[in-house]
KOLDRENLO-639693 format. One line per 8 residues: number of its first residue (from 1); their letters; for each residue x, y, z of C-alpha. Coordinates in nm, 2 decimals. Example, Ala and Ser with C-alpha at 12.3 -4.5 7.8 and 13.67 -1.06 7.14 Angstrom:
! KOLDRENLO-639693
1) as) 1.23/-0.45/0.78 | 1.37/-0.11/0.71
***
This chain:
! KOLDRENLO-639693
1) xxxxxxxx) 8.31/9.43/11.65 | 8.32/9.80/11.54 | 8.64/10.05/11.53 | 8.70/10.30/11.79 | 8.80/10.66/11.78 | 9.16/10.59/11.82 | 9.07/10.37/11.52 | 8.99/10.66/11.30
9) xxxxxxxx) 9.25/10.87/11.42 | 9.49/10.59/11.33 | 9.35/10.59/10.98 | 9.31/10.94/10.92 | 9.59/11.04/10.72 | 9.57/10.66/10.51 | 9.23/10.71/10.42 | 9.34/11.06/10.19
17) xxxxxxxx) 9.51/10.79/9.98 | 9.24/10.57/10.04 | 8.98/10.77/9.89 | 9.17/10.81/9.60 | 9.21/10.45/9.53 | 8.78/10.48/9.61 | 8.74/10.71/9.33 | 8.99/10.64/9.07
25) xxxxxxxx) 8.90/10.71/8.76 | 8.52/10.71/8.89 | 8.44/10.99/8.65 | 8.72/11.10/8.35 | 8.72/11.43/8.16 | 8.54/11.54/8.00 | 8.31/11.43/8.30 | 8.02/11.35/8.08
33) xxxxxxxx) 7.78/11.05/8.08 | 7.76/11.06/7.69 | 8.18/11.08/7.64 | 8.33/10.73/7.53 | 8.58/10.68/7.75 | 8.25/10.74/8.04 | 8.08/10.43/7.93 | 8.34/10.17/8.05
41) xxxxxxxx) 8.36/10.18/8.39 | 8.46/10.08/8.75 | 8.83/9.92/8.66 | 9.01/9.85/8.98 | 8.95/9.60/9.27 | 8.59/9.53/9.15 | 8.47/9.20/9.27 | 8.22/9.00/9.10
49) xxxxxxxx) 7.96/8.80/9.18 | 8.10/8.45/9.17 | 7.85/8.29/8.95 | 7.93/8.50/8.67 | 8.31/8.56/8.72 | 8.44/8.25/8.57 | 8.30/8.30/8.23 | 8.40/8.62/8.21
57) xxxxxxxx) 8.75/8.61/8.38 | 8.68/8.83/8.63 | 8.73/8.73/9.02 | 8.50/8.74/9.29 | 8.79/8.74/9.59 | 9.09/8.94/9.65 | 9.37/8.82/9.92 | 9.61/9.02/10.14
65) xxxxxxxx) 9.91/8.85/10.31 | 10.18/9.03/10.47 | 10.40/8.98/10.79 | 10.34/9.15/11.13 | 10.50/9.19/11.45 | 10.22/9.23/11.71 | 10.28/9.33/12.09 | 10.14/9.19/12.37
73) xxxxxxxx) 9.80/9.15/12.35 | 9.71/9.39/12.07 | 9.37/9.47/11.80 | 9.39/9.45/11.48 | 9.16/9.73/11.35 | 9.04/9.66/10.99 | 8.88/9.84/10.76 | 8.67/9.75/10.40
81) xxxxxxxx) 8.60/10.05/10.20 | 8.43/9.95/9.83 | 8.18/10.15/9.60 | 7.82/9.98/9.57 | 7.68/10.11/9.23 | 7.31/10.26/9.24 | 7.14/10.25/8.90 | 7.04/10.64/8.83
89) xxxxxxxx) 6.72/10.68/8.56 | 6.56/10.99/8.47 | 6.18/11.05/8.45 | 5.99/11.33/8.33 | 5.67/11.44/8.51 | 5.34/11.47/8.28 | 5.08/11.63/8.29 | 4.89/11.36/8.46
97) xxxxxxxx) 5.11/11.37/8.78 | 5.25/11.04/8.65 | 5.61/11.04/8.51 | 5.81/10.89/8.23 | 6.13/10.79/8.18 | 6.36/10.96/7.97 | 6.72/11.01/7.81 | 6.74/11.36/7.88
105) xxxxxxxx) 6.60/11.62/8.13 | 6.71/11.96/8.05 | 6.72/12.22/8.33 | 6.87/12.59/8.36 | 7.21/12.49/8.51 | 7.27/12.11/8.42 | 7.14/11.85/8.22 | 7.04/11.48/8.36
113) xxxxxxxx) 7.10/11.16/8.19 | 7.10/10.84/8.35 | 7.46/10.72/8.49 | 7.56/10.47/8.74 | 7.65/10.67/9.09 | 7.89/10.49/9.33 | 7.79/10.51/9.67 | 8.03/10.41/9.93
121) xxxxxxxx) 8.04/10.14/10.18 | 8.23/10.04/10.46 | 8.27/9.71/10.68 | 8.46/9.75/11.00 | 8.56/9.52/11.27 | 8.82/9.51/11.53 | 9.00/9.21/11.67 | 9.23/9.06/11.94
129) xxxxxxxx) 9.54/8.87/11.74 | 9.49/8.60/11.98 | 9.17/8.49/11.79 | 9.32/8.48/11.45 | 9.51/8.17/11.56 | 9.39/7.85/11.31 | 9.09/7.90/11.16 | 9.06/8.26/11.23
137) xxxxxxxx) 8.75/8.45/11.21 | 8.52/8.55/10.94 | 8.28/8.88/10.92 | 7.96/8.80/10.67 | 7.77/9.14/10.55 | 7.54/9.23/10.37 | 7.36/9.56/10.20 | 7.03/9.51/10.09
145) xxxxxxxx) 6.83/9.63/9.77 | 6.68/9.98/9.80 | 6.50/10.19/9.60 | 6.50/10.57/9.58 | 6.33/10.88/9.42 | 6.47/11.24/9.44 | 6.27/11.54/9.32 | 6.35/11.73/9.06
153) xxxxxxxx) 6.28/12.08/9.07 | 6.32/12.37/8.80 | 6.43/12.72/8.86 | 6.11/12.83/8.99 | 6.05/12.54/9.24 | 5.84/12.36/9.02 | 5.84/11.99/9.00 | 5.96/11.89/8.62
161) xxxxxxxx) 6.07/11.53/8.70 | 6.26/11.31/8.96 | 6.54/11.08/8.99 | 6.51/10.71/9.08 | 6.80/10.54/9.21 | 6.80/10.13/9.25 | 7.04/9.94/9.47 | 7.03/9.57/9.39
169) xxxxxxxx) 7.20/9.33/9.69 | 7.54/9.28/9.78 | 7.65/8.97/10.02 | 8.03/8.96/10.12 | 8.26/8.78/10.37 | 8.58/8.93/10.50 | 8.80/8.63/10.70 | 9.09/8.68/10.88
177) xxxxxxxx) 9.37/8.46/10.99 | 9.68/8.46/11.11 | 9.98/8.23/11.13 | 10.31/8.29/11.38 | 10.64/8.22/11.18 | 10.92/7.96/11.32 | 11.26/8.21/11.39 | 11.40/8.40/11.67
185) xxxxxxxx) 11.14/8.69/11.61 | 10.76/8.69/11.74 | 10.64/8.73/11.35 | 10.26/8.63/11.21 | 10.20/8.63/10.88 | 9.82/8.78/10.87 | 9.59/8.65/10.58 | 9.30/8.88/10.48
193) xxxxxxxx) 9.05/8.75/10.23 | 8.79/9.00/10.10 | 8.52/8.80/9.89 | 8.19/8.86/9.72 | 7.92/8.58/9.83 | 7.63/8.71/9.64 | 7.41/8.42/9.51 | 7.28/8.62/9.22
201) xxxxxxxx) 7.31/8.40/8.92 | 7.29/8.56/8.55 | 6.91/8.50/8.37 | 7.16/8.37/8.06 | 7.48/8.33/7.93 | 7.49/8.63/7.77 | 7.41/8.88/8.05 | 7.70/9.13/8.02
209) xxxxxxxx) 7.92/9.33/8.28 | 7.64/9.62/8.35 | 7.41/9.35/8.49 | 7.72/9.23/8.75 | 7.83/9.58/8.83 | 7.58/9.65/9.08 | 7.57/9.35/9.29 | 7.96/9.41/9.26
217) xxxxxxxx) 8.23/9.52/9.52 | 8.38/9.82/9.35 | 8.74/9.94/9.36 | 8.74/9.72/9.72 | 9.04/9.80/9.96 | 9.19/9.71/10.29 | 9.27/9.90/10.59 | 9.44/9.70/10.85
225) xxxxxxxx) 9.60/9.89/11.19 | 9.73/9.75/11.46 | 9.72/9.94/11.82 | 10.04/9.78/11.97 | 10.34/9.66/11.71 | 10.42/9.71/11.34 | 10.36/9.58/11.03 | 10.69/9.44/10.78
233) xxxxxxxx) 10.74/9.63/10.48 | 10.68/9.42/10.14 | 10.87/9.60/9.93 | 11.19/9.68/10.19 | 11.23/9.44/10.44 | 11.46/9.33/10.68 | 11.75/9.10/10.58 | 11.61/8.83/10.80
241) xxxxxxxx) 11.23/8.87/10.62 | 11.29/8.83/10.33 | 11.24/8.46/10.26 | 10.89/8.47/10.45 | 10.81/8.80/10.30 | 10.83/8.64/9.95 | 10.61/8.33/10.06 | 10.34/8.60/10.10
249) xxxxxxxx) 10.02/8.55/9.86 | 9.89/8.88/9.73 | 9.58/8.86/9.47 | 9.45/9.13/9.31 | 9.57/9.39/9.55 | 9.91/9.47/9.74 | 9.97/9.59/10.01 | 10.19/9.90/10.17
257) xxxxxxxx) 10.31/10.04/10.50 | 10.06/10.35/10.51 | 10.01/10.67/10.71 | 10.28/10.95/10.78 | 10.67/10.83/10.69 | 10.82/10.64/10.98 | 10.50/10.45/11.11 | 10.41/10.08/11.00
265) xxxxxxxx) 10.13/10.02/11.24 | 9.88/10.10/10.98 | 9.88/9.96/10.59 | 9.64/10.00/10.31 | 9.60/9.74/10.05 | 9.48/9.81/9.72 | 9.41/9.72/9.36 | 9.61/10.00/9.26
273) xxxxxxxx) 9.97/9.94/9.34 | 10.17/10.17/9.53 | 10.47/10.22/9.73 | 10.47/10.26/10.12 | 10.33/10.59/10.25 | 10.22/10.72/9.91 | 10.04/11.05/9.96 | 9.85/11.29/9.79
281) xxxxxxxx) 10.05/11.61/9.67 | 9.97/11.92/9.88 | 9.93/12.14/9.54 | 9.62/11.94/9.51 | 9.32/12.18/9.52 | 9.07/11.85/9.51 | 8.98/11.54/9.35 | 8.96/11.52/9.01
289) xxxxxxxx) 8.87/11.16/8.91 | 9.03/11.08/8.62 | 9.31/10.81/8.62 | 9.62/10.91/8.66 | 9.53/11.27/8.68 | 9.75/11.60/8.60 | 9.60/11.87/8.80 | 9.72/12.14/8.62
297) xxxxxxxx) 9.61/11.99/8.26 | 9.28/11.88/8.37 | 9.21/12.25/8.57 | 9.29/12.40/8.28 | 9.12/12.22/8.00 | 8.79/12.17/8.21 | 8.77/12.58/8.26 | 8.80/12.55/7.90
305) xxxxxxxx) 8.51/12.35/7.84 | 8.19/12.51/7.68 | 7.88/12.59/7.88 | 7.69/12.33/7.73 | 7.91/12.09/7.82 | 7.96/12.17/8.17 | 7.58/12.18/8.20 | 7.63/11.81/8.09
313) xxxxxxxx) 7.91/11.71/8.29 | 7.69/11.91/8.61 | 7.40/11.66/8.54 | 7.60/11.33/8.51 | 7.73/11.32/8.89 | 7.76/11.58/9.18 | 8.12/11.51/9.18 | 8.15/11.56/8.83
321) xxxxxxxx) 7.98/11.92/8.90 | 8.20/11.97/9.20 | 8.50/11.95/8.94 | 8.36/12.19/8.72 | 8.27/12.42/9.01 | 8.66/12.37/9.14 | 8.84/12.47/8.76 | 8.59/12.75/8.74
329) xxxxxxxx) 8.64/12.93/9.07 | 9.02/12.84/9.08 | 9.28/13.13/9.20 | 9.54/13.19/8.97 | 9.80/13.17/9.24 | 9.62/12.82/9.34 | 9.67/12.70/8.94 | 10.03/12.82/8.96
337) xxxxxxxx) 10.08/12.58/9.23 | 10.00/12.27/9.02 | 10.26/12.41/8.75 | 10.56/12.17/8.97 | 10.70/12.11/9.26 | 11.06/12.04/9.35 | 11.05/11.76/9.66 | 11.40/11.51/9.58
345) xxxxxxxx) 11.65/11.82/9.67 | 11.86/11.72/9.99 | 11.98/11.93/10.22 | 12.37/12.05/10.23 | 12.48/11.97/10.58 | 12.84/12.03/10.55 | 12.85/12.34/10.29 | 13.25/12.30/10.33
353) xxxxxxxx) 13.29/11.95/10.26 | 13.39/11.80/9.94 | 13.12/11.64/9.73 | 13.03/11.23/9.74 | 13.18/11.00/9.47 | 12.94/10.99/9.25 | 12.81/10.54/9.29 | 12.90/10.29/9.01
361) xxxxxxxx) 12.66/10.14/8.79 | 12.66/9.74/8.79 | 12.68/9.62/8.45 | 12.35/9.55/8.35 | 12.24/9.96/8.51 | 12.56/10.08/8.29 | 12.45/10.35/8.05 | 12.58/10.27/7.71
369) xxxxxxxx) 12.78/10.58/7.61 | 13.02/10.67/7.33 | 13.41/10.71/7.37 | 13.38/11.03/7.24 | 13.06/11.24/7.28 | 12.91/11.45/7.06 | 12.94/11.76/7.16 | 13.36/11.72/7.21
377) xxxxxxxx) 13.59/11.92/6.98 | 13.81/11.65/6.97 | 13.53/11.42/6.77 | 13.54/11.43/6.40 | 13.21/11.50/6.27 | 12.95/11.67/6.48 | 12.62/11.46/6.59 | 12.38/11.38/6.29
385) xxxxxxxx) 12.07/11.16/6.39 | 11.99/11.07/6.02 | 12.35/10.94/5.95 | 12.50/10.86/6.24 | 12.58/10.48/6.28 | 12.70/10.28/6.63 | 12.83/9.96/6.62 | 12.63/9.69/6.84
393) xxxxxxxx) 12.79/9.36/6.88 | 13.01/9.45/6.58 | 12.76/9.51/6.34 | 12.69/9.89/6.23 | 12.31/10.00/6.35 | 12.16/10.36/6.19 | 11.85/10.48/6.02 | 11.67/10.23/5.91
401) xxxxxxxx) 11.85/9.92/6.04 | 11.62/9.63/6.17 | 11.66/9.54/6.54 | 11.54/9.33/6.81 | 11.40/9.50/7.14 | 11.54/9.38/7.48 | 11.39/9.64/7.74 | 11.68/9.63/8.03
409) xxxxxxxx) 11.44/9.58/8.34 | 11.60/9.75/8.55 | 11.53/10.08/8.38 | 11.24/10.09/8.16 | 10.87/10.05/8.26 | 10.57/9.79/8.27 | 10.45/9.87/7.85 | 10.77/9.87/7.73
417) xxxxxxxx) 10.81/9.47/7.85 | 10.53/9.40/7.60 | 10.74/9.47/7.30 | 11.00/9.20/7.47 | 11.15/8.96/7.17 | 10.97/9.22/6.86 | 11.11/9.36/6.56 | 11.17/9.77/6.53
425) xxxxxxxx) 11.33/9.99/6.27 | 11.56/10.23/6.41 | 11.43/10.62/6.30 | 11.73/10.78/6.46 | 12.05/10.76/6.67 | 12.06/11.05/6.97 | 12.34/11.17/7.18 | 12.23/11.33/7.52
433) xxxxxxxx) 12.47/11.63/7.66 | 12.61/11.35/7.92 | 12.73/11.16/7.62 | 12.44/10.89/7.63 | 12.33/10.70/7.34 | 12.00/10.60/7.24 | 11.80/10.50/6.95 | 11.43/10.62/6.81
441) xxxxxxxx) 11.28/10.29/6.65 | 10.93/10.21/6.58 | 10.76/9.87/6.58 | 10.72/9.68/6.25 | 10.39/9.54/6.28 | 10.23/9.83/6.46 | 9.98/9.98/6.20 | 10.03/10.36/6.33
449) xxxxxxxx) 10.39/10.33/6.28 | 10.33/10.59/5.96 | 10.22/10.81/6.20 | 10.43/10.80/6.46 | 10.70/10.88/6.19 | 10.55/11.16/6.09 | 10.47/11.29/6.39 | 10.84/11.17/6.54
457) xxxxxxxx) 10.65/10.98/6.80 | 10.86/10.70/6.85 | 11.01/10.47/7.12 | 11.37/10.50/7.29 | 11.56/10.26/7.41 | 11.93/10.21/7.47 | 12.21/10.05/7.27 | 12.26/9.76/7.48
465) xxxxxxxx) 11.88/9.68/7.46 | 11.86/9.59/7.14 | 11.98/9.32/6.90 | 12.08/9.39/6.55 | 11.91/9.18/6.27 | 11.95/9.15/5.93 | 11.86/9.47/5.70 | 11.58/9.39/5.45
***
């Protein structure tokens, strides 16, 4: 049970996000084995052996469900795509043709260290829906341990060392089912489990996260097409979806309508979450690695880097020196790209026609504002962030008054609902130009609060998010 060319073709434009998901933040600047942030690795979607998992809270499975409307008598196509890590150590020939190993091999152009190389892997089968039905069906693989030696050769072709690369085994299972809904719409809700099997078992308790990685399933993703009907969106469904949509299980991935904007016949389901038919930004020049990347910043301050430390960065992975290679030879007009794009601007198809109403805010999306802002003649005093005061639930709130953070969820993001139900100090009160209020605070038992005060680092957040307490 393979994928065909039409397969592929299908997949094409999912996999450019796919391979993002593959590699993110596989290598981070400054792209060298001996930089800090380099020596924790392989975050997302790894799958662990399931004999150590447990004790370490880490999981060895990761489950897909979302709804699909299949036609006739159509394939599902389906796609696993996960990094298997190869152990990289450095030897040193000798003068008795035998050869060492060692922390460092310098050479003209790069220096070699060992590092942990991902190499990708794919498992690919294709299906009739038909046999989904009850148990389903379930793919076993399996990669075996290998062992490797590259030469390594100096400027003048002259063997100084080599590189030996070990592969330790992997066993997996991907199972497949899926289940047809009651209602007046032929709907399945299709199960996809992606699991690692390997019996490896750790020589003691204390055997740490570098001895799993390798018999892991790294930053493991889904592809799933179908060749006749659509898949439901799980973030935008239709009315009469949502209930079953809701009763999906996701795991340790989610999954979103993929591809080019208007399909649903093909979805990607990843560690990472996104939102349906993300898609990497044309100003890219190439891949760059590092989590949540700026282009721009990171072309920049990796032409900046010093020749020594590219030569480092060149000798930890090939796609490390492929980004060094990219900042160096980059086009000015090809940087000025990455400075912005403009993409939410819609287009004016009646020139002549008077402007929408702008929509109301519910309530709890209302923007606290003042009755008179700050920038109106008619105010009495002009806007002072030191000494201005705002009364919240009738008491007055300024510099230095103690408050209690309520991020609004509706317009704040995923850290900010960690400082839910703690105590801040408020720094400053700030007027935007649309009359907006909001207040600077910093948290009362985070230690670098000096220094965020002194660098005026702090957090915002709105009037109406905050509860006054008592002044000390």
């Amino acid at each position: 049970m393979t994928t065909t060319a039409a397969t592929d073709s299908r997949f094409a434009t999912a996999r450019q996000v796919a391979d993002a998901v593959l590699f993110e933040g596989y290598v981070l600047y400054p792209y060298r084995a001996s930089a800090a942030k380099n020596r924790l690795r392989w975050q997302f979607g790894v799958l662990v052996p399931p004999a150590w998992g447990p004790a370490h809270e880490e999981h060895a499975h990761q489950q897909t469900e979302i709804l699909m409307e299949p036609k006739g008598t159509a394939r599902l196509d389906v796609e696993l795509r996960f990094l298997h890590a190869q152990r990289r150590t450095v030897q040193q020939a000798l003068a008795d043709g035998t050869f060492a190993d060692v922390a460092e091999l310098h050479l003209t152009d790069r220096v070699l260290v060992p590092w942990d190389e991902g190499a990708e892997e794919r498992v690919e089968l294709s299906v009739d829906v038909a046999e989904l039905a009850g148990e389903g069906v379930a793919l076993p693989f399996r990669r075996p341990a290998r062992e490797d030696t590259e030469p390594v050769l100096d400027a003048d072709g002259r063997r100084v060392g080599r590189l030996v690369r070990r592969t330790e085994e992997i066993e997996g299972v991907v199972r497949l089912r899926a289940t047809e809904l009651e209602g007046a719409y032929r709907v399945f809700k299709l199960t996809a489990v992606v699991e690692n099997t390997s019996p490896w078992t750790p020589p003691d308790r204390a055997a740490d996260r570098d001895a799993a990685l390798p018999r892991s399933l790294v930053a493991a993703h889904l592809l799933l097409g179908l060749d006749a009907g659509s898949f439901l969106s799980m973030t935008d469904p239709p009315e009469w979806a949502k209930g079953a949509v809701a009763s999906c299980v996701n795991r340790h991935t989610w999954p979103v309508l993929a591809g080019e904007p208007g399909r649903a016949d093909v979805v990607l389901s990843s560690p990472i979450i996104l939102e349906d038919h993300p898609a990497i930004a044309p100003e890219s020049a190439g891949a760059m690695y590092d989590a949540t990347e700026i282009d721009e910043i990171l072309a920049l301050r990796t032409a900046a880097l010093t020749d020594q430390e590219k030569r480092e960065a060149r000798g930890t992975d090939a796609r490390a020196a492929a980004v060094i290679d990219l900042a160096d030879s980059m086009p000015p007009e090809v940087l000025e790209r990455l400075h912005g794009a403009v993409r939410a601007l819609r287009e004016i198809t009646d020139p002549g026609g008077a402007p929408p109403e702008p929509a109301e805010l519910a309530d709890e999306e209302a923007v606290f504002r003042s009755d008179t802002p700050w920038w109106d003649p008619a105010r009495e005093d002009t806007a002072d962030p030191a000494r201005d005061r705002i009364l919240i639930d009738g008491a007055p709130v300024g510099v230095g008054s103690r408050v209690l953070l309520r991020p609004g969820l509706r317009r704040t993001d995923a850290q900010d609902l960690f400082l839910q139900g703690m105590a801040a100090r408020v720094e400053a009160v700030l007027h935007d130009v649309d009359g907006g209020v909001h207040l600077a605070v910093t948290v009362e038992d985070d230690p670098g609060a000096d220094i965020r005060r002194e660098q005026g680092r702090f957090l915002y957040f709105q009037p109406d998010e905050v509860t006054p307490l008592e002044d000390a």
